[in-house]
C-alpha positions in Angstrom: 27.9 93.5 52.4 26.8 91.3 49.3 23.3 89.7 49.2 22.0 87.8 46.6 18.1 89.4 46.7 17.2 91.3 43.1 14.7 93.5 43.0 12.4 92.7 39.6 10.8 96.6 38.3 6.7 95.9 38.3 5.0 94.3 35.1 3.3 97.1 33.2 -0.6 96.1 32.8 -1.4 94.4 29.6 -3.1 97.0 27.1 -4.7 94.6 25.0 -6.5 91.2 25.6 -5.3 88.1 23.8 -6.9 87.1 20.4 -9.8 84.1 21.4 -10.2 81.5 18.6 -13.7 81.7 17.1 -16.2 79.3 18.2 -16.4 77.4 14.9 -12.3 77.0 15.0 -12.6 75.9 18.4 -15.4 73.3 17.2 -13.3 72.1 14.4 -10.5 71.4 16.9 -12.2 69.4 19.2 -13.7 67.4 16.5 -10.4 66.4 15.5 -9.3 65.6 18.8 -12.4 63.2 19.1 -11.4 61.5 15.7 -8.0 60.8 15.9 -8.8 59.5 19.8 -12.0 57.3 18.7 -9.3 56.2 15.3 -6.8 55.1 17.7 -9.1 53.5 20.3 -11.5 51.7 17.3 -7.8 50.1 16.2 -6.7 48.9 19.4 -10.3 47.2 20.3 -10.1 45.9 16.7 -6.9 44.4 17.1 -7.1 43.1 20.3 -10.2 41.3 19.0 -8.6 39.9 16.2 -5.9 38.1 18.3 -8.3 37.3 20.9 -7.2 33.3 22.4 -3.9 33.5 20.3 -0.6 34.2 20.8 1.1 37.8 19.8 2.5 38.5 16.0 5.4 36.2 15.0 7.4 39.6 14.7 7.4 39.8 18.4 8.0 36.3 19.3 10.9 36.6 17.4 12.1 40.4 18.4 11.9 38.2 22.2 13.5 35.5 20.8 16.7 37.4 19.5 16.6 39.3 22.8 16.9 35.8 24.7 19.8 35.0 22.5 21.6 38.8 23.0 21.3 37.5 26.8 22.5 34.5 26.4 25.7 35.0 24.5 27.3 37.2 27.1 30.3 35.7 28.3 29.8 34.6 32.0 32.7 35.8 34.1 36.4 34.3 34.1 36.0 31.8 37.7 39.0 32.1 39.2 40.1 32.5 43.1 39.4 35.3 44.7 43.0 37.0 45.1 44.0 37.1 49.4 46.0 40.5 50.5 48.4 39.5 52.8 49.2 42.7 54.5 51.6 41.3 56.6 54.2 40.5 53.6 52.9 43.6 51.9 54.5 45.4 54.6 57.8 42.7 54.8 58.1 43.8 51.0 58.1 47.7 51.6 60.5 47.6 53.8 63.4 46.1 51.8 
């Protein structure tokens, strides 16, 4: 009889405790944290100010406007008449 239960030995108890990072490293990381999050926010309000009541940048009017074109340029498909199966002359042809 096969079964697919395995049987893991028990984890051995950890000796020694992990390394903390020092409290002035840990400071130093948060800081930069906070900068690069108040540099990114600080540019978006800036930028969103500066465009405030006018359309976009011309590179993405234009980005849209190829994207319209890409669209556009697809060949619609061939119109022709939708083909009828005649199973009755199917059949008529298999038999000769």
């Amino acid at each position: 009889m096969s079964t697919n239960v395995v049987y893991l030995p028990p984890s051995t108890p950890a000796t020694e405790r992990a390394s903390r990072l020092s409290y002035g490293l840990r400071l130093r990381l948060r800081l930069l944290a906070f900068w690069c999050r108040l540099r990114v926010t600080a540019g978006e309000i800036a930028d969103t100010l500066r465009r405030f009541g006018r359309a976009g940048p011309d590179a993405e009017r234009a980005f849209l406007d190829q994207r319209a074109d890409l669209v556009l340029a697809v060949a619609p498909p061939a119109r022709r008449p939708a083909r009828v199966i005649d199973f009755a002359a199917a059949r008529v042809r298999l038999r000769r």
